[in-house]
BALOBA-1460 file (C-alpha; in Angstrom, 3 decimals):
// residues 325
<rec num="1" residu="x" x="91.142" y="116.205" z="204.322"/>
<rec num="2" residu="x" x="88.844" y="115.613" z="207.207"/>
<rec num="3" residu="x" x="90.719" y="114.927" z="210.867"/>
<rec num="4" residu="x" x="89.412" y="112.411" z="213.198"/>
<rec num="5" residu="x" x="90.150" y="111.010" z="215.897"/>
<rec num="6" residu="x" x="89.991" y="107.290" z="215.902"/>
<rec num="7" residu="x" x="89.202" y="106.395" z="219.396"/>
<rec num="8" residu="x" x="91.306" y="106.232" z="222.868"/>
<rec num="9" residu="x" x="94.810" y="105.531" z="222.417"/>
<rec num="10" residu="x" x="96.804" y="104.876" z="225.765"/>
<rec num="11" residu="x" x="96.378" y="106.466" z="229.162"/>
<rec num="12" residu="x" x="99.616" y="107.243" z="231.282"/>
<rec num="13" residu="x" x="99.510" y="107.037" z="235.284"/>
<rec num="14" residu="x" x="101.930" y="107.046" z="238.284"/>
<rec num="15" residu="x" x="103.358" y="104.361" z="240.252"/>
<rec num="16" residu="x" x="105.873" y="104.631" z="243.121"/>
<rec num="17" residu="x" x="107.174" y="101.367" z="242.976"/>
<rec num="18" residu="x" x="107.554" y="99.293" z="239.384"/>
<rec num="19" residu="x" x="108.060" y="95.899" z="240.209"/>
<rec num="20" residu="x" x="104.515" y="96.433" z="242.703"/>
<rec num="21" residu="x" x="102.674" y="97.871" z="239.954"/>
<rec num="22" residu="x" x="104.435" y="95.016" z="237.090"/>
<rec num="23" residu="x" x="102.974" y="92.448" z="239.608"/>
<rec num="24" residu="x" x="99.394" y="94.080" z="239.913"/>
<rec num="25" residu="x" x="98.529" y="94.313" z="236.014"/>
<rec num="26" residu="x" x="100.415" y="91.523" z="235.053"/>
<rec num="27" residu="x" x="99.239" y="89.077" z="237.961"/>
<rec num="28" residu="x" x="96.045" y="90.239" z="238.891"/>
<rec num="29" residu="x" x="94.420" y="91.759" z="235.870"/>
<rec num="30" residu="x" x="96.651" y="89.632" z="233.557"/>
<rec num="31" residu="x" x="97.544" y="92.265" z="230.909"/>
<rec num="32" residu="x" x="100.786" y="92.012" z="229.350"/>
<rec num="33" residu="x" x="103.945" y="94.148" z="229.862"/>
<rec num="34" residu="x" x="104.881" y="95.219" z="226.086"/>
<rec num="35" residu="x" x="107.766" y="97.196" z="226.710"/>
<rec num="36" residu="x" x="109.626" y="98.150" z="229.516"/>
<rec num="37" residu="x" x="111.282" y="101.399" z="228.615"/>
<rec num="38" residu="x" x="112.517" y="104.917" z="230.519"/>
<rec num="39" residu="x" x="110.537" y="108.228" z="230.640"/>
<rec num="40" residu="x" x="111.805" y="109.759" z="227.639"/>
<rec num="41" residu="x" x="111.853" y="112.916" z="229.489"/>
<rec num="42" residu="x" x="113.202" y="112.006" z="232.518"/>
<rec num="43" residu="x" x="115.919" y="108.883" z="231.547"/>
<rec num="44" residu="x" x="116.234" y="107.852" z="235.677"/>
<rec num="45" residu="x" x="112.645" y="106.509" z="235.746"/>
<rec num="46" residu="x" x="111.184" y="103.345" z="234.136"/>
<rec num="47" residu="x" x="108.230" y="103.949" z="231.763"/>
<rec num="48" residu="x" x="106.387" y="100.155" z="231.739"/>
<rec num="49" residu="x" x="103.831" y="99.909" z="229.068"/>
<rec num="50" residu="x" x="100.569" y="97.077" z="229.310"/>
<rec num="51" residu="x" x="97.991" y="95.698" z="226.743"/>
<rec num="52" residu="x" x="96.738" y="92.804" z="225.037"/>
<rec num="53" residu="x" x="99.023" y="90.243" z="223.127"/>
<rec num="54" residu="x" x="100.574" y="92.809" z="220.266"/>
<rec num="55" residu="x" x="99.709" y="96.237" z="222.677"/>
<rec num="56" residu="x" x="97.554" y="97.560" z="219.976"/>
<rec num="57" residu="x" x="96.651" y="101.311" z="220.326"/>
<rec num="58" residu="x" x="93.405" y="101.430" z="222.261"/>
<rec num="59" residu="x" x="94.481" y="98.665" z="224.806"/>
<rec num="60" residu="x" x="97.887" y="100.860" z="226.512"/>
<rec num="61" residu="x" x="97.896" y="101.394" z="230.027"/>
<rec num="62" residu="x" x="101.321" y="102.680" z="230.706"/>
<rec num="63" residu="x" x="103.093" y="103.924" z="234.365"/>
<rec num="64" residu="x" x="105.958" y="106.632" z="235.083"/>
<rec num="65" residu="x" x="107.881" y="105.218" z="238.052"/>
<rec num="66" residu="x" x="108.010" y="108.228" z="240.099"/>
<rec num="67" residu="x" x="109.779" y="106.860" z="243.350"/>
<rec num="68" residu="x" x="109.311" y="109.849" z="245.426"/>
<rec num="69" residu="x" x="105.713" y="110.831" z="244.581"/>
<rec num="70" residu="x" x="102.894" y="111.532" z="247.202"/>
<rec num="71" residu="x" x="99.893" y="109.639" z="247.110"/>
<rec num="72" residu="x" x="96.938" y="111.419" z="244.683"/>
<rec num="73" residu="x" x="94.780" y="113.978" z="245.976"/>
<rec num="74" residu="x" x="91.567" y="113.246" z="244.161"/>
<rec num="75" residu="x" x="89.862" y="116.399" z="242.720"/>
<rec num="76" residu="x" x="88.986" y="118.416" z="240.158"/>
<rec num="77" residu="x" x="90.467" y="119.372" z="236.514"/>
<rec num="78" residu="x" x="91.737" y="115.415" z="236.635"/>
<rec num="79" residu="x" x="91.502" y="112.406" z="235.076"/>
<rec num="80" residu="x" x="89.242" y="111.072" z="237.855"/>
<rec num="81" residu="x" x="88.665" y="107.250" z="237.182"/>
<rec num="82" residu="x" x="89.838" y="104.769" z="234.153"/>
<rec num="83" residu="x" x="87.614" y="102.275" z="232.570"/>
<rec num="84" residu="x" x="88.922" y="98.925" z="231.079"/>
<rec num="85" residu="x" x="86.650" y="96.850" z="228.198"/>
<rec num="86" residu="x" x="86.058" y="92.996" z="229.054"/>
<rec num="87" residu="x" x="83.851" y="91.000" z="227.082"/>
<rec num="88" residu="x" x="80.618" y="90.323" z="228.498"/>
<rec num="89" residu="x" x="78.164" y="90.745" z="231.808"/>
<rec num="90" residu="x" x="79.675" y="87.537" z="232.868"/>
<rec num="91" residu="x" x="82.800" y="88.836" z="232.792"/>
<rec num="92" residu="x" x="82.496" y="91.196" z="235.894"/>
<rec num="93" residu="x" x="80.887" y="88.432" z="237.482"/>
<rec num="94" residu="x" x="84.470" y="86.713" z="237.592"/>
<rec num="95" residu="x" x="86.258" y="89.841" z="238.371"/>
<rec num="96" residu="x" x="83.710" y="90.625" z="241.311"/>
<rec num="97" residu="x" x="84.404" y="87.177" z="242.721"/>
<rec num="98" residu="x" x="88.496" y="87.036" z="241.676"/>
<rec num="99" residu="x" x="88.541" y="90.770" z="243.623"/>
<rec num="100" residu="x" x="87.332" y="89.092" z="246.595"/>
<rec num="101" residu="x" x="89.609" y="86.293" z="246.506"/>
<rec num="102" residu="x" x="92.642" y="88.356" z="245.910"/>
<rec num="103" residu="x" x="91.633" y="91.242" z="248.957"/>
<rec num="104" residu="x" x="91.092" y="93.801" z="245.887"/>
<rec num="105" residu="x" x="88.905" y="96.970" z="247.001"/>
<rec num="106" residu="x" x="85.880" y="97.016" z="244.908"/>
<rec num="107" residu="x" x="82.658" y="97.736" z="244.716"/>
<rec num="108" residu="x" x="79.516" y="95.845" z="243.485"/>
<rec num="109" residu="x" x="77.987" y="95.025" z="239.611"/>
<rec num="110" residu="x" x="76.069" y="98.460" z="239.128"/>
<rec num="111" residu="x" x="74.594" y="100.329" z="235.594"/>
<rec num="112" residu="x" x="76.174" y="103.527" z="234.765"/>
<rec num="113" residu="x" x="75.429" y="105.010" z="232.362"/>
<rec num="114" residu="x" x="73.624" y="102.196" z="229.647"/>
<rec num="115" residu="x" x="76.003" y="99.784" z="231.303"/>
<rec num="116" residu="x" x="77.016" y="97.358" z="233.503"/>
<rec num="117" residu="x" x="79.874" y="98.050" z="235.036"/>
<rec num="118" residu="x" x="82.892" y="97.183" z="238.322"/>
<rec num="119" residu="x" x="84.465" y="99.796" z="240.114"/>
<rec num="120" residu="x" x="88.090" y="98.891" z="241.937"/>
<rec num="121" residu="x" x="91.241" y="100.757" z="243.206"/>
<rec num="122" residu="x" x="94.237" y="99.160" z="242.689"/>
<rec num="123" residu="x" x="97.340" y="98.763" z="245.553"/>
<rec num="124" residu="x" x="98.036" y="102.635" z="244.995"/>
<rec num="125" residu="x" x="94.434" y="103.611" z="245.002"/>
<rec num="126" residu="x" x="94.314" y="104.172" z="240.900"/>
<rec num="127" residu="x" x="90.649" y="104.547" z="240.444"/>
<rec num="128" residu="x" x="89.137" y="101.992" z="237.491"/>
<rec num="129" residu="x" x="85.718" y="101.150" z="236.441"/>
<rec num="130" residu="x" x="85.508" y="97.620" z="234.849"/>
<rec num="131" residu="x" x="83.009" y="97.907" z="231.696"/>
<rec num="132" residu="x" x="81.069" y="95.225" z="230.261"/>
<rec num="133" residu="x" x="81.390" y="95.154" z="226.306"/>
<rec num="134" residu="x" x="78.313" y="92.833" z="225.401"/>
<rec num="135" residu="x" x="76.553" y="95.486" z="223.957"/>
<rec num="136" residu="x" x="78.447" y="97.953" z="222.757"/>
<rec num="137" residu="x" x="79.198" y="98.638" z="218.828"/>
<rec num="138" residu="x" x="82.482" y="100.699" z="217.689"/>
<rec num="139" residu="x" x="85.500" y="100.531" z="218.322"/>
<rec num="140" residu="x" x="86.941" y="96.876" z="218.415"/>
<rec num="141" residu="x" x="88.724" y="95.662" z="221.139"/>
<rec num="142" residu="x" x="91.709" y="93.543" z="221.185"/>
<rec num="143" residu="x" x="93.180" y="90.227" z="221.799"/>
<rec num="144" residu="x" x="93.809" y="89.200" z="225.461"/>
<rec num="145" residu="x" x="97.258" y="87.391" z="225.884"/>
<rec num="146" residu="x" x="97.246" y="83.894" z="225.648"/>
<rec num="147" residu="x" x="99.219" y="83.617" z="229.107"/>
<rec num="148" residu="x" x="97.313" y="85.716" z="230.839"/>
<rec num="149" residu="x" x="95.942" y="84.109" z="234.330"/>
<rec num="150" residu="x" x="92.909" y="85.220" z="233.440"/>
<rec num="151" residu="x" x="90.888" y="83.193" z="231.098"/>
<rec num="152" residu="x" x="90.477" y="84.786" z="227.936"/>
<rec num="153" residu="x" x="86.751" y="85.096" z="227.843"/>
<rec num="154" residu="x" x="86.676" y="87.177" z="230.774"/>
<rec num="155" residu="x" x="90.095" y="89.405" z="230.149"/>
<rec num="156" residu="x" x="90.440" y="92.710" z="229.283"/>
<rec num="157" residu="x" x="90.350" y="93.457" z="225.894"/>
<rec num="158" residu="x" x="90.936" y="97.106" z="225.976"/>
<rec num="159" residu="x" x="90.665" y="100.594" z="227.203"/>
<rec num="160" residu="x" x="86.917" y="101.714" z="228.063"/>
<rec num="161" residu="x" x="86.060" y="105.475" z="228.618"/>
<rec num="162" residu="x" x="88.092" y="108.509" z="230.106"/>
<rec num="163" residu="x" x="86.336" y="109.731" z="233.076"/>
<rec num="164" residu="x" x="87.338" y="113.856" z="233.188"/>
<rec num="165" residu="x" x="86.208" y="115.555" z="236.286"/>
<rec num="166" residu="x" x="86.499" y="119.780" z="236.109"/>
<rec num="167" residu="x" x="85.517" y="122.718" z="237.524"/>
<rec num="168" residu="x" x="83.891" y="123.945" z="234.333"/>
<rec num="169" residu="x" x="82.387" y="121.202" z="232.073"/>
<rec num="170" residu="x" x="81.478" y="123.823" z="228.936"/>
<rec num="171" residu="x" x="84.717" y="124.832" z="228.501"/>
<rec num="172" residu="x" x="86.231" y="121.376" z="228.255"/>
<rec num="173" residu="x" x="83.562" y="120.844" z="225.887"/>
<rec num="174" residu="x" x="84.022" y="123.347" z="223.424"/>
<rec num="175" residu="x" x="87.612" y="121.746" z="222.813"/>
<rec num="176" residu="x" x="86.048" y="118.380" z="222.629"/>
<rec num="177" residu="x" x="83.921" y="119.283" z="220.112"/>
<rec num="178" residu="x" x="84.742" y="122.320" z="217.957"/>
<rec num="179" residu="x" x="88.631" y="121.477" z="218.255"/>
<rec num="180" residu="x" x="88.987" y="117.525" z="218.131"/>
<rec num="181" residu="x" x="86.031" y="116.734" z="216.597"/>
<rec num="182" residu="x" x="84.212" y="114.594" z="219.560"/>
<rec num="183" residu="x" x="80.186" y="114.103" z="219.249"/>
<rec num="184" residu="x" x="78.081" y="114.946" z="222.156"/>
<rec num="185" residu="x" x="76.518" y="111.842" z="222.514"/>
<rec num="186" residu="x" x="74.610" y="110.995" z="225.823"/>
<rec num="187" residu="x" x="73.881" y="112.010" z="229.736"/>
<rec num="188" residu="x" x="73.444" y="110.507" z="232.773"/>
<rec num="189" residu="x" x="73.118" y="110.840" z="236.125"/>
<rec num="190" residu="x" x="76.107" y="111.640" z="238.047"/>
<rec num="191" residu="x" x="76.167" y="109.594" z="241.379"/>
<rec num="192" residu="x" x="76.958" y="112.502" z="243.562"/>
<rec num="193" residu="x" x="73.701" y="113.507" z="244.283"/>
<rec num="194" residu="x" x="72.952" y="117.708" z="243.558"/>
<rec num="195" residu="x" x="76.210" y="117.481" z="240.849"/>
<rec num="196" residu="x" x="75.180" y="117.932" z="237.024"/>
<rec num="197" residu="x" x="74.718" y="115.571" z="234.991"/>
<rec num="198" residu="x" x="77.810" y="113.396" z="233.143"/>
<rec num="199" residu="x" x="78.433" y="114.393" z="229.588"/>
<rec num="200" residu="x" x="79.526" y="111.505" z="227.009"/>
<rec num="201" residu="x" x="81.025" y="112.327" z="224.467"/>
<rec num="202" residu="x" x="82.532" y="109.768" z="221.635"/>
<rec num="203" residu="x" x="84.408" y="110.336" z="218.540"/>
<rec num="204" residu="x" x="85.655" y="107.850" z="215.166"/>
<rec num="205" residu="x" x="83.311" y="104.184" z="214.994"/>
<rec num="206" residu="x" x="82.158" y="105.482" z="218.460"/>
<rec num="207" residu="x" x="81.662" y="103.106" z="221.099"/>
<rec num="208" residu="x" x="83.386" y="102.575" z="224.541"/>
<rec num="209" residu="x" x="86.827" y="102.215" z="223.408"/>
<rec num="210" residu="x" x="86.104" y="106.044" z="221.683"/>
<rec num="211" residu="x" x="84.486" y="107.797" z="224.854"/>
<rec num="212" residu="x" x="85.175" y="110.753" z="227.143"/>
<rec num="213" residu="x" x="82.743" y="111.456" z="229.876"/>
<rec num="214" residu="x" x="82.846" y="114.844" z="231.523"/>
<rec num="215" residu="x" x="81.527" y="115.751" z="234.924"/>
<rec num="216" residu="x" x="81.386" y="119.189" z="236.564"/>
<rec num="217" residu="x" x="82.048" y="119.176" z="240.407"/>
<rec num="218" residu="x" x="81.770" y="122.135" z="242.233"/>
<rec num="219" residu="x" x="82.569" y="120.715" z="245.761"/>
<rec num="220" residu="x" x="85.872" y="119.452" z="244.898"/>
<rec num="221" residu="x" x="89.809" y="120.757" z="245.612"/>
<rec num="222" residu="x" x="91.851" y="120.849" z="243.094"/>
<rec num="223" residu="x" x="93.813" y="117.342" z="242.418"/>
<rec num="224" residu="x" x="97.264" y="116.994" z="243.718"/>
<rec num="225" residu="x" x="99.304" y="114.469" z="240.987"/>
<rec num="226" residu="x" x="100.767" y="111.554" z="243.052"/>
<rec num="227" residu="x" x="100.816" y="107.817" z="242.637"/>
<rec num="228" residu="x" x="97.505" y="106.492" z="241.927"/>
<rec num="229" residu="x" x="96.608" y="109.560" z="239.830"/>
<rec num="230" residu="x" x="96.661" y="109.287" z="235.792"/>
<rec num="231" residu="x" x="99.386" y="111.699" z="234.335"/>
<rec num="232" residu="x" x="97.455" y="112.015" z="230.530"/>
<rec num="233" residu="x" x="95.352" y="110.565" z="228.179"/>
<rec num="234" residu="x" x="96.317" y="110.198" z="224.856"/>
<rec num="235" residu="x" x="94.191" y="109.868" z="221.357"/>
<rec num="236" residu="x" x="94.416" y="107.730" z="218.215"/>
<rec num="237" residu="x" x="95.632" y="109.377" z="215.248"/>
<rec num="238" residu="x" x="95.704" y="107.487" z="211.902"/>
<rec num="239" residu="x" x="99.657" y="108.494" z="210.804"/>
<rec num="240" residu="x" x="102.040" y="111.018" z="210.805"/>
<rec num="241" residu="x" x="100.913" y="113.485" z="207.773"/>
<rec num="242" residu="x" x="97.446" y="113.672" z="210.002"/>
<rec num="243" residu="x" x="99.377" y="114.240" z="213.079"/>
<rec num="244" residu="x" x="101.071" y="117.092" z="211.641"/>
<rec num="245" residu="x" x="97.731" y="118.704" z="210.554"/>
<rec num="246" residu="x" x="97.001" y="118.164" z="213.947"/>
<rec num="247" residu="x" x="99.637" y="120.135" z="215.711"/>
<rec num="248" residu="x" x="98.893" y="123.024" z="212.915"/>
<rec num="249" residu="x" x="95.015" y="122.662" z="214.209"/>
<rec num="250" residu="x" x="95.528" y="123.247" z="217.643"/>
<rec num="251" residu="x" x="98.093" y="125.736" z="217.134"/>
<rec num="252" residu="x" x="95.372" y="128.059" z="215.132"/>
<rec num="253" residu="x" x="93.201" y="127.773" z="218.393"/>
<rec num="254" residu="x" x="96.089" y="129.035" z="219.786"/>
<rec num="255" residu="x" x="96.948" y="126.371" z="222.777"/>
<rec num="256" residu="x" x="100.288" y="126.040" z="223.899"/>
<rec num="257" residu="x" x="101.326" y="122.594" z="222.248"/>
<rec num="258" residu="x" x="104.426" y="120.278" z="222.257"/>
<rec num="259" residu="x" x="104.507" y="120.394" z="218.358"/>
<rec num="260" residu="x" x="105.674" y="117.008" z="216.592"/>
<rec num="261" residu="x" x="107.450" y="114.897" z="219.216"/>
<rec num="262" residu="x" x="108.985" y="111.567" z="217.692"/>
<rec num="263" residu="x" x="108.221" y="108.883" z="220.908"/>
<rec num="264" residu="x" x="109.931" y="105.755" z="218.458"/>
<rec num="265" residu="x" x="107.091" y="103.319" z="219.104"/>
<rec num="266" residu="x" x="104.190" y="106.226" z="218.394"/>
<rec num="267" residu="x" x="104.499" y="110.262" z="217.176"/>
<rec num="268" residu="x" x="103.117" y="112.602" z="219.675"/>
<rec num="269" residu="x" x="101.371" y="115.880" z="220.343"/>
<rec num="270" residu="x" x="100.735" y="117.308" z="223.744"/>
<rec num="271" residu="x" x="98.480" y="120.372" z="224.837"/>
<rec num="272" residu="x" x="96.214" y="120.658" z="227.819"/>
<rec num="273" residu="x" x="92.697" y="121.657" z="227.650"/>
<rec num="274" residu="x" x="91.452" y="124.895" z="229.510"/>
<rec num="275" residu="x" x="91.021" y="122.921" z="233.293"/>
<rec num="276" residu="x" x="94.530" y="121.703" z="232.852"/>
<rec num="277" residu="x" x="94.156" y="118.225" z="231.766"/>
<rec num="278" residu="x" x="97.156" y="117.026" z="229.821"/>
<rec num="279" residu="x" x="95.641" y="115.773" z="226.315"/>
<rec num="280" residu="x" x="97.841" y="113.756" z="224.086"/>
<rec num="281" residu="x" x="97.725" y="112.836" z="220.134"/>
<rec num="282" residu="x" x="99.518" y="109.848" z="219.093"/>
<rec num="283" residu="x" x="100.189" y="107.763" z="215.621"/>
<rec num="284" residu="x" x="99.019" y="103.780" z="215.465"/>
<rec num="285" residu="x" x="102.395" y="102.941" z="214.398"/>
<rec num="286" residu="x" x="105.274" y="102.168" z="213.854"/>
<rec num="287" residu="x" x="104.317" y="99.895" z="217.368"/>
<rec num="288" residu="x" x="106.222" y="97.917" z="219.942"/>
<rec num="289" residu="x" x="107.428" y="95.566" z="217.956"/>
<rec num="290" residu="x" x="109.690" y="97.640" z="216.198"/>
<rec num="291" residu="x" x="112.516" y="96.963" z="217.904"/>
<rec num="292" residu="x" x="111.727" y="93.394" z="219.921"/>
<rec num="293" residu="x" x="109.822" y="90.810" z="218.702"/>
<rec num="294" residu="x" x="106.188" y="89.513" z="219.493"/>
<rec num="295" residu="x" x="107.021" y="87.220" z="221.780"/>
<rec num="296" residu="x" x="109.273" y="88.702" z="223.540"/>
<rec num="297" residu="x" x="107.885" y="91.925" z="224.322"/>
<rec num="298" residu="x" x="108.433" y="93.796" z="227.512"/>
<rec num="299" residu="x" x="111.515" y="90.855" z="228.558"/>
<rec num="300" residu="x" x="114.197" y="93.352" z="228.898"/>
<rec num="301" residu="x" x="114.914" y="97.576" z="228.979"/>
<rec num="302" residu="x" x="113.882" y="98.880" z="225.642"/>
<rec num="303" residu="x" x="115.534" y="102.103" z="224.684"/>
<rec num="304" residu="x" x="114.924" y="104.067" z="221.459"/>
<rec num="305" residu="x" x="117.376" y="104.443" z="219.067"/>
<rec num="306" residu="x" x="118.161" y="107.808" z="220.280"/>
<rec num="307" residu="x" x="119.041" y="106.943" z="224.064"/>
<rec num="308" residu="x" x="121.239" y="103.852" z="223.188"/>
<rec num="309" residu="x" x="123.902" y="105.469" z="223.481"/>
<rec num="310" residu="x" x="123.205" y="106.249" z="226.976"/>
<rec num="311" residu="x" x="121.590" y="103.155" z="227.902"/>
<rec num="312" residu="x" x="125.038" y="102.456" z="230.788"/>
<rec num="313" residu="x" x="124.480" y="104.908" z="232.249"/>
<rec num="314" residu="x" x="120.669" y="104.580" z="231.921"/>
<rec num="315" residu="x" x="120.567" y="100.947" z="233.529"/>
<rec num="316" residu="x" x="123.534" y="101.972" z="236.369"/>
<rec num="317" residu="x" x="120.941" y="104.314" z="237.802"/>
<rec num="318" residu="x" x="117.813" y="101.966" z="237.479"/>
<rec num="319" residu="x" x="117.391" y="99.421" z="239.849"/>
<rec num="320" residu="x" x="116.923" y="96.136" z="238.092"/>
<rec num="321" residu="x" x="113.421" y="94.808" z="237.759"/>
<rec num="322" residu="x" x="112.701" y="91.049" z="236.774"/>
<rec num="323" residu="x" x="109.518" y="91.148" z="234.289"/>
<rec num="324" residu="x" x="109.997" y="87.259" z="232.679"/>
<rec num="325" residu="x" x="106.440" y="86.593" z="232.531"/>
């Protein structure tokens, strides 16, 4: 049986205060909050979890509330920038002009790479590239939420590529491609000038919502992890029998790995790559619905079945946060 990956699954950042960062994605980029859980590893923190209408794997943007944390040191061996997939040329357009409205910091409509695209920080200086979808071919993208304030043929339908920044760009590469599978696709220019070129690399249908592009710096410190900095980035795996080829896989290249780790909504496999970038591997399903429905996602605190038990004390340390939509 052949493994591969299907495309980008969720990406994980910091935030040092939830009910800022619920108000950000849900109010100004008008994703949806599909589940408002705790860090499974650390129960005193909220884990809040965005995407389109059902949070379908390959639309998750999800945030560790790390109260305490420093602001991000951008540098190298990082996940330097996110992208997020809306639906046309057009599209930026509106999110240019809605930046400006709103006092977002952003930068202008420019190609990169093939494509048109929108940088913007958000209020903790999380580095995103909007990318226009018009004419890409892959991956599909999903459904934006019907109450989004942003009308739904301009809202973000999904996560765009991984942007990986590192001190050595082959050996990143020779676990993109000989380990998971990934295709060297493309190159461009990076826009530092003197720097080498970006490498793109895409894996499954291919297409933006299946890319990794890898840039070598070699006038960059090392990243400190704060708030505004992205924690992982995870990958689509079909279901659990390929997962668990997958965590034999990457133990015969002998990285240190996580092994099977049951997450409830999605299994999970952790490693990191050679520069120290945190790679994930995560199931489709079961999903977020499994224990609230639809239309009700992301209304109150979630907890697997395995914290319930816990979930006083759990909600005696949190401090509450409203996210009615």
């Amino acid at each position: 049986m052949s493994l591969t990956l299907k495309g980008l699954h969720h990406v994980s950042a910091i935030t040092a205060k939830a009910p800022e960062n619920f108000k950000f994605y849900t109010e100004v980029l008008g994703l949806r909050l599909i589940k408002k859980t705790v860090n499974q590893d650390d129960i005193s923190v909220y884990h809040l979890f965005y995407g389109d209408e059902q949070g379908n794997p390959g639309t998750e943007l999800t945030f560790f509330e790390l109260p305490m944390a420093g602001r991000n040191r951008d540098g190298n061996n990082s996940i330097s920038a996110l992208s997020l997939r809306v639906p046309s040329d057009a599209a930026l357009a509106y999110w240019a002009q809605r930046f400006t409205e709103l006092g977002i910091e952003h930068g202008a409509v420019a190609e990169l790479g093939g494509r048109l695209t929108l940088s913007f920080r958000d209020h903790e200086g999380q580095r995103f590239l909007l990318v226009s979808d018009e004419n890409n071919a892959g991956v599909a993208g999903g459904k934006p939420w019907a109450k989004s304030p942003v009308p739904a043929e301009y809202g973000i339908i999904g996560l765009g590529p991984a942007h990986l920044t590192v001190e050595s760009a082959e050996t990143s590469a020779v676990v993109l491609e000989e380990l998971l599978g990934f295709r060297r696709k493309s190159t461009y220019p990076s826009t530092t000038p003197g720097q080498p070129d970006v490498i793109v690399f895409e894996t499954g249908e291919g297409g933006l919502g299946s890319e990794v592009h890898l840039e070598e710096r070699n006038d960059l410190p090392q990243e400190r992890l704060g708030r505004g900095g992205v924690h992982h980035v995870a990958f689509r795996v079909d279901n659990e029998e390929e997962l668990k080829q997958w965590v034999e896989r990457i133990s015969t290249f002998k990285l240190p790995n996580s092994g099977f780790v049951d997450r409830f909504y999605f299994r999970s496999l952790y490693f990191r790559e050679p520069n120290g970038i945190l790679f994930e591997l995560a199931t489709d399903g079961p999903g977020f619905a499994t224990d609230e429905p639809i239309e009700h996602l992301g209304e109150s605190l979630a907890l697997p079945p395995f914290l319930e038990s816990k979930r006083a004390q759990i909600e005696a340390h949190l401090k509450p946060l409203d996210t009615r939509q």
